[in-house]
N, C-alpha and C positions, 0 to 999 in steps of 0.2 A: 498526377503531381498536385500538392496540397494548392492553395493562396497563399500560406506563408512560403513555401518554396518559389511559388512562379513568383511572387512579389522578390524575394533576396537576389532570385538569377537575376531579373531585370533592375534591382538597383547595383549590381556589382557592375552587369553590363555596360548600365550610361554612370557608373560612379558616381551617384547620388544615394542619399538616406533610403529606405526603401520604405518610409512611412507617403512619400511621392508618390509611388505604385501600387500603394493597396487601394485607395478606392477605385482606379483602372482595373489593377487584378481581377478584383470583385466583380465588375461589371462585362470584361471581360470574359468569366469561366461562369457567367449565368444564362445559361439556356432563354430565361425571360426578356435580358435588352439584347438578342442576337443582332437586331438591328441599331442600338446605340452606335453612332459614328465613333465616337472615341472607345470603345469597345473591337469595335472591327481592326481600326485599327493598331491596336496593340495587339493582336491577333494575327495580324497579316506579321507587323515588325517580330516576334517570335518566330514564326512561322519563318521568314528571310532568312532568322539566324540558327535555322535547322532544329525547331522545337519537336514538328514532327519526329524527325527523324529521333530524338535523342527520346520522346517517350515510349517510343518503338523497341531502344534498345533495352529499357527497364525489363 
């Protein structure tokens, strides 16, 4: 799934702008800050809300 994709699901989810989400996104789906704490955790929150599973289904 792109950044512009995971950034839209995550601002429709908490009903916010999704311009909020993109530098998480970004930071999130980069192999380089795996360890950034606010990275992780938008990772994990996806993750809660069955992101695994739904990029499984693609």
């Amino acid at each position: 799934m792109s950044i512009r994709t995971t950034t839209q699901v995550a601002a429709e989810w908490q009903n916010r702008p999704a311009v909020d989400f993109l530098p998480l996104v970004d930071r999130a789906m980069s192999v380089d800050l795996a360890s950034d704490t606010t990275a992780h955790r938008l990772r994990e929150i996806l993750n809660q809300s069955g992101y695994q599973e739904w990029l499984s289904e693609e």
